[in-house]
C-alpha beads as a LAMMPS data file, in Angstrom:
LAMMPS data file: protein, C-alpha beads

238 atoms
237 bonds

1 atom types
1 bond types

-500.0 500.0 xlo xhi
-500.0 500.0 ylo yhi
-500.0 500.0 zlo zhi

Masses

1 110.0

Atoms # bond

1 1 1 -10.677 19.825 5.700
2 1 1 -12.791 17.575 3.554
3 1 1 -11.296 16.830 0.136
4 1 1 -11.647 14.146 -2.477
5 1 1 -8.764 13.911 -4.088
6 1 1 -6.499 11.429 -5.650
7 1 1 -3.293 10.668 -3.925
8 1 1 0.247 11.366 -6.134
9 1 1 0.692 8.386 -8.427
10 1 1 4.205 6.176 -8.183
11 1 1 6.378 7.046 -11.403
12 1 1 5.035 4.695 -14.133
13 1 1 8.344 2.104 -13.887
14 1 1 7.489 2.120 -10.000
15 1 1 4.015 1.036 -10.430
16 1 1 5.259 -1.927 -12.723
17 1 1 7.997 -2.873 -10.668
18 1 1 5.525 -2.786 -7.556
19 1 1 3.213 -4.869 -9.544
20 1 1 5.531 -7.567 -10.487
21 1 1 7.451 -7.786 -7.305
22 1 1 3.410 -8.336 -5.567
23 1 1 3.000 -10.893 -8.560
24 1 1 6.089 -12.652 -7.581
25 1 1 5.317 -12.825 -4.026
26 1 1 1.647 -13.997 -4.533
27 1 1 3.490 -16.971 -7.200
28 1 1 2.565 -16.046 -10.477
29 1 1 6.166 -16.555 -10.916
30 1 1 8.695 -18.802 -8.952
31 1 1 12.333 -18.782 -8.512
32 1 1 14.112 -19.536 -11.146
33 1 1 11.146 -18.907 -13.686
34 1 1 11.434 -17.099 -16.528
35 1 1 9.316 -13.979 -16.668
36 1 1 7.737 -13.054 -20.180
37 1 1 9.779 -10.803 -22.576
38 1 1 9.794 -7.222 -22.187
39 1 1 7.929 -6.719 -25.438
40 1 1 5.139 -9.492 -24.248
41 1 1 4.986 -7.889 -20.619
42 1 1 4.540 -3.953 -22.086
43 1 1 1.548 -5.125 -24.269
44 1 1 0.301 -7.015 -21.159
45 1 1 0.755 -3.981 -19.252
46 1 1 -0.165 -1.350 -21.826
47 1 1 3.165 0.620 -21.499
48 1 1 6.216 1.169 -23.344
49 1 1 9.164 -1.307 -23.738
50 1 1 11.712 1.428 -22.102
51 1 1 8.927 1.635 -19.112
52 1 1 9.046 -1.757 -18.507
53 1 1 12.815 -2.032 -19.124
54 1 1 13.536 0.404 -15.752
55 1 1 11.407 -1.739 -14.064
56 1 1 13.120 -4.674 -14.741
57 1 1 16.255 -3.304 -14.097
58 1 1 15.004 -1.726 -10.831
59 1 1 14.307 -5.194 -9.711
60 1 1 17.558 -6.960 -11.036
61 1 1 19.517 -4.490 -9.083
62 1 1 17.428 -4.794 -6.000
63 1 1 17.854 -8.200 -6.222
64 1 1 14.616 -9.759 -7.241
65 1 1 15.446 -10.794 -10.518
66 1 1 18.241 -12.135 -12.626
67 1 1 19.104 -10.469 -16.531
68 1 1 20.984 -13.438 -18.278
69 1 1 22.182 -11.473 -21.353
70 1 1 20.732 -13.619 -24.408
71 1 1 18.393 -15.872 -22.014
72 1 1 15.944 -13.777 -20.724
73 1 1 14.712 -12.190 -17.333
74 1 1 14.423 -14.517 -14.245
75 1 1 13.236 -14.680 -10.941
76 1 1 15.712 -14.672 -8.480
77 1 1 14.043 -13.446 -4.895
78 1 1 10.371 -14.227 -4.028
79 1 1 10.481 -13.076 -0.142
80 1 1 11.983 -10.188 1.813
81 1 1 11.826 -7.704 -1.001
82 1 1 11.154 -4.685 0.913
83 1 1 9.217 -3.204 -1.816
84 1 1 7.163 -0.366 -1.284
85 1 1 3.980 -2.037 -0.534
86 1 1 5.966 -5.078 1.343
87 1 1 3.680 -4.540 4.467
88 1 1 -0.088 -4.444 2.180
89 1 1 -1.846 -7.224 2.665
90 1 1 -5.121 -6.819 0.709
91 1 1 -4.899 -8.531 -3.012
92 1 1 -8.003 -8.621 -5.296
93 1 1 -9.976 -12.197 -5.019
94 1 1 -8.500 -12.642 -9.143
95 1 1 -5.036 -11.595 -8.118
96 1 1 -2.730 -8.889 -6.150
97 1 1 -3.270 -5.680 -8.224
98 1 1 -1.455 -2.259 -7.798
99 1 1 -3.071 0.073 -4.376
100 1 1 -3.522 3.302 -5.254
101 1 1 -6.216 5.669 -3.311
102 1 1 -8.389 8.753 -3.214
103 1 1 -7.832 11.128 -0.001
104 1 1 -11.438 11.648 0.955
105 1 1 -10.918 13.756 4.079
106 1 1 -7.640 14.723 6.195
107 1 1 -8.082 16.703 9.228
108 1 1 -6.165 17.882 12.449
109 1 1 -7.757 16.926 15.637
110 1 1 -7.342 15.922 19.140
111 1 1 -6.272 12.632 19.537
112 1 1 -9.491 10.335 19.903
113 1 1 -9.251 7.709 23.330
114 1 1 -9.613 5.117 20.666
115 1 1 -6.297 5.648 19.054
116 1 1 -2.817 4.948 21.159
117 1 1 -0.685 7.702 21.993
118 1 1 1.794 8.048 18.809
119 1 1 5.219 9.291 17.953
120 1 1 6.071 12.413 20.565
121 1 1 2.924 11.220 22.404
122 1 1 1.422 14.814 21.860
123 1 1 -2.409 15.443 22.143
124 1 1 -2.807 16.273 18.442
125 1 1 -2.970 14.021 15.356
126 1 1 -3.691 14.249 11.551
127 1 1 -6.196 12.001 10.511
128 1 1 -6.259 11.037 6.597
129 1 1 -9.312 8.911 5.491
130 1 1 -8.724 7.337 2.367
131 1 1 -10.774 5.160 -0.062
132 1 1 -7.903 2.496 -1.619
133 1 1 -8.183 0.648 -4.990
134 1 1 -6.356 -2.491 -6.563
135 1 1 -5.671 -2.099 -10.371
136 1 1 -8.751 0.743 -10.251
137 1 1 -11.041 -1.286 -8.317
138 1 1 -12.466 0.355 -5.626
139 1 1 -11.666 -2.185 -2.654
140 1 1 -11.017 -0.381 0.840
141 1 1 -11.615 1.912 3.052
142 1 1 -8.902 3.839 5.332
143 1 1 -8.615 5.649 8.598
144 1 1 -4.981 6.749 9.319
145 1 1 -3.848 8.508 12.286
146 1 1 -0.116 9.631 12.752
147 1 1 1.733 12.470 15.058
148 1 1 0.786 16.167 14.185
149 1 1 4.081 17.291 15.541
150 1 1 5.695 15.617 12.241
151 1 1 4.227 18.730 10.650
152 1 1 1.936 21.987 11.245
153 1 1 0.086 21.652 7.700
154 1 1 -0.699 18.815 5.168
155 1 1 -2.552 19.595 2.052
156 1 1 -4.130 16.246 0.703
157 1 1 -2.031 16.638 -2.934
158 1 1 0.909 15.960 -0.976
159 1 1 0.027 12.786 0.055
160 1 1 1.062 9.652 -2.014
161 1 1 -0.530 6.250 -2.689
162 1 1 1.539 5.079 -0.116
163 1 1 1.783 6.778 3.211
164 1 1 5.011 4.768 4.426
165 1 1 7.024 6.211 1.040
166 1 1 5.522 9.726 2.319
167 1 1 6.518 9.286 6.048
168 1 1 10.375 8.114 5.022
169 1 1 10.376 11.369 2.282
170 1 1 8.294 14.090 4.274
171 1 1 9.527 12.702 7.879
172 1 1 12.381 10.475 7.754
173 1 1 10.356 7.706 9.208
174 1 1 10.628 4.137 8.460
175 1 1 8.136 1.783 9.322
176 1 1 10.002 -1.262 10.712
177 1 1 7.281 -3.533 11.865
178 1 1 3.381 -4.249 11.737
179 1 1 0.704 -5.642 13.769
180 1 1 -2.551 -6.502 12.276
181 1 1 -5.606 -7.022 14.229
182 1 1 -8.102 -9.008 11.432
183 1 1 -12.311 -9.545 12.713
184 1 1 -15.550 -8.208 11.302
185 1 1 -16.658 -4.847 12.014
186 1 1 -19.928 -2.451 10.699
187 1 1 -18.621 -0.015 8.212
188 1 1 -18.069 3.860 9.421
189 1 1 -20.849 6.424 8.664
190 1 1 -18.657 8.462 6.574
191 1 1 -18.638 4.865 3.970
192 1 1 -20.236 7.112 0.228
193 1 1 -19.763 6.085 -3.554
194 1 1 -17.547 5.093 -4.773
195 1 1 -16.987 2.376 -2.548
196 1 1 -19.214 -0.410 -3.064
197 1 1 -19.164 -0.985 0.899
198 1 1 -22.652 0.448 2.572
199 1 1 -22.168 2.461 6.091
200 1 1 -22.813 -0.022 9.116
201 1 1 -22.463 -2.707 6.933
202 1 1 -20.493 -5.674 7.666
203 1 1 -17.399 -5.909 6.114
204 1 1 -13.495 -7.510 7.005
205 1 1 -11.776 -5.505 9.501
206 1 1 -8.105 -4.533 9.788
207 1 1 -6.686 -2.877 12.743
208 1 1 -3.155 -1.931 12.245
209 1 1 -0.303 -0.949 14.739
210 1 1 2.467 0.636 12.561
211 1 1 6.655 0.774 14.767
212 1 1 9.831 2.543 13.691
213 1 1 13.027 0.505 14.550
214 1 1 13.461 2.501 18.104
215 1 1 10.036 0.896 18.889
216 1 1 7.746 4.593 18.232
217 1 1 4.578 3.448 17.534
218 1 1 4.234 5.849 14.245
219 1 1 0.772 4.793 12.664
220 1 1 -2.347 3.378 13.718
221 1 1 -5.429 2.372 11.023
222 1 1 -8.602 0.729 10.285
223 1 1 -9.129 -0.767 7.326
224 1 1 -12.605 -1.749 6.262
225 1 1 -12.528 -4.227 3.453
226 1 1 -15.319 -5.644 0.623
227 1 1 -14.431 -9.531 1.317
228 1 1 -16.107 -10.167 -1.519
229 1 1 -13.598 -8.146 -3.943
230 1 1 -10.626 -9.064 -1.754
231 1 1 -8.998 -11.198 0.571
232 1 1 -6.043 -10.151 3.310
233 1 1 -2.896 -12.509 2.200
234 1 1 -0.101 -12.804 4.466
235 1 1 3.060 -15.247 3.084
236 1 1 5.671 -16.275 5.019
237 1 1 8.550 -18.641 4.124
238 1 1 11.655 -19.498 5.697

Bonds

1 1 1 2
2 1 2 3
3 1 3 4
4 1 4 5
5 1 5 6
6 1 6 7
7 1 7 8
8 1 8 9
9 1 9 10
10 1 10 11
11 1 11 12
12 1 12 13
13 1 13 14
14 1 14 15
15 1 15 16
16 1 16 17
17 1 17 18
18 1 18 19
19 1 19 20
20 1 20 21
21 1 21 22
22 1 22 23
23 1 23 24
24 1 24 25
25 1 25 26
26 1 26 27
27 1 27 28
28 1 28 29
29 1 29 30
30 1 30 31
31 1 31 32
32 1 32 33
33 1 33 34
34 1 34 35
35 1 35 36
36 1 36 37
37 1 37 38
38 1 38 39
39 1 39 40
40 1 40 41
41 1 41 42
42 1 42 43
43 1 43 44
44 1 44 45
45 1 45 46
46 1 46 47
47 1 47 48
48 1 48 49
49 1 49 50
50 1 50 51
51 1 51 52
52 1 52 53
53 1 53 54
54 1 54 55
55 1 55 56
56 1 56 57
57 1 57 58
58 1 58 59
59 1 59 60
60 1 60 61
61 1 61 62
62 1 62 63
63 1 63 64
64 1 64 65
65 1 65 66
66 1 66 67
67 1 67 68
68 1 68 69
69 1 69 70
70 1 70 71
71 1 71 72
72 1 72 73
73 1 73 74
74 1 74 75
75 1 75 76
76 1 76 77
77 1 77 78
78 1 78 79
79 1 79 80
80 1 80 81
81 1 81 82
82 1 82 83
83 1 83 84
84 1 84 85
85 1 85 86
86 1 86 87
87 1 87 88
88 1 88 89
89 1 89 90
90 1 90 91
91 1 91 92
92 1 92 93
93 1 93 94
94 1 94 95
95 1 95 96
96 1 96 97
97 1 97 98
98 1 98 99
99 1 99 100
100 1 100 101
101 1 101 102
102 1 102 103
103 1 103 104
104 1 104 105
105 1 105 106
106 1 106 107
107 1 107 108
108 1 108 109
109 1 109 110
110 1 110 111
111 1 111 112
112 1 112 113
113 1 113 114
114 1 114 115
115 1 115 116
116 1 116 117
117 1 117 118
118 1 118 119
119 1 119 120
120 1 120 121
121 1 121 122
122 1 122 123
123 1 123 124
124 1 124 125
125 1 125 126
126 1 126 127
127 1 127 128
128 1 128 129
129 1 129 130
130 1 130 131
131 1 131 132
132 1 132 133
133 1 133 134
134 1 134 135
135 1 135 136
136 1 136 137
137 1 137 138
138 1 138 139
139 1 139 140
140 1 140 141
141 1 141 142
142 1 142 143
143 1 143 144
144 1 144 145
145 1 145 146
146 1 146 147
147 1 147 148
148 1 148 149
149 1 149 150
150 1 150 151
151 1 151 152
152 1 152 153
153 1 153 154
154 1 154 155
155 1 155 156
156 1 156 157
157 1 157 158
158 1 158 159
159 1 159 160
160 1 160 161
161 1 161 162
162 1 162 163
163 1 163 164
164 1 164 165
165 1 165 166
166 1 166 167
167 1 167 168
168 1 168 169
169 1 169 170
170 1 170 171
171 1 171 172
172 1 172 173
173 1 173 174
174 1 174 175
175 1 175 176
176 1 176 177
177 1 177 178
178 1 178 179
179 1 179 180
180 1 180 181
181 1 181 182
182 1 182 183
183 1 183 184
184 1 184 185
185 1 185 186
186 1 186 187
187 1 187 188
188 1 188 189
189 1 189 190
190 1 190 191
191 1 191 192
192 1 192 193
193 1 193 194
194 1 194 195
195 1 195 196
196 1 196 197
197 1 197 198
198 1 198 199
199 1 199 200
200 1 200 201
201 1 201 202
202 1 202 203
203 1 203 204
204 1 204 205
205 1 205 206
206 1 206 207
207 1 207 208
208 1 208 209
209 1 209 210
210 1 210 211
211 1 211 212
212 1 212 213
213 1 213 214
214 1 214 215
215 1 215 216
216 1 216 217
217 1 217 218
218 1 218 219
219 1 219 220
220 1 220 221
221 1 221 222
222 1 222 223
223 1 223 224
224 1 224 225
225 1 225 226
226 1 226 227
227 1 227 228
228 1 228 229
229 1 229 230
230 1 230 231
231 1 231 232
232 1 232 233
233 1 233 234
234 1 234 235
235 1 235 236
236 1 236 237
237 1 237 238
């Protein structure tokens, strides 16, 4: 089925919090900082005080920052958030930005010798291509395979900007662990505007193995990224 349609948004306090939580990580903000008041962070933003309020308090009870009641909002947690986008590794060259995407095709088919066997091991998968943005720039593009025997239809407007929030809500599936395979690759010849990538062109190259906790291998990818809009960051600290 060949669609182009935009995948369901987070709630507006989820895309903040998501934002700020990649921001922390990437060290806009260190523990123990001070973050900017939530008057100065909704003009930043371009949102209301209340929507930046939830997301603030989202993160405060999550653990990633500390309310001091006549002080101010502080950084508390910098690693091991398990946000949603925890496991996304592409930022914008100027900073992280917030992924969102556009479902360009998703499609039932036999399972290509390319991609492992996944989930039940069945011969059939759903394949979602996806064309993925950072703060509305136009950075990525996506093939995603997972199990057809999660599910006997899937309509594009039911998929989300992020397909581990979809597989834990649709599937009960939680993605545990990652493996990323990072080279240089040609881009696919399915590559079309809006993406500024041109098909067979030369571009970074992500191929991702995506586990459950029982070891399932649940997801595999490619990624094809503009290098030259983004970078693949990967922090660690101990």
């Amino acid at each position: 089925m060949s669609v182009t349609t935009p995948a369901k948004p987070l709630p507006v306090y989820l895309q903040i919090s998501e934002l700020l939580a990649r921001q922390i990580k990437a060290g806009y903000w260190h523990k123990g900082e001070r973050l900017p008041t939530e008057a100065e962070l909704a003009q930043t933003l371009d949102v209301a005080v209340g929507t930046v309020r939830k997301a603030l308090a989202l993160l405060s009870d999550q653990g990633v920052l500390e309310r001091k009641q006549g002080s101010g909002t502080y950084v508390k947690q910098v690693a091991g958030t398990q946000r949603i986008y925890e496991l996304f590794r592409l930022e914008l060259n100027t900073g992280p930005g917030l992924p969102t995407a556009l479902i360009l095709d998703v499609s039932k088919l036999r399972r290509p010798d390319h991609v492992p066997p996944l989930g039940a091991g069945t011969p059939m998968a759903w394949r979602v291509r996806r064309l993925r943005f950072l703060s509305q720039v136009p950075v990525a593009l996506e093939e995603i395979w997972f199990d057809a025997s999660y599910c006997k239809q899937l309509r594009a407007d039911e998929l989300g900007d992020s397909m581990y929030l979809f597989y834990q809500e649709r599937f009960s599936v939680w993605i545990a662990r990652v493996e990323d395979r990072l080279s240089v690759a040609p881009t696919p010849d399915w590559t079309a505007p809006p993406c500024g990538l041109v098909a067979h062109q030369s571009a970074g190259f992500i191929e991702r193995l995506s586990w459950t906790a029982n070891n399932t291998l649940a997801e595999y990818s490619h990624t094809w990224f503009d290098p030259q809009l983004c970078r693949y960051s990967s922090r660690l600290s101990q």
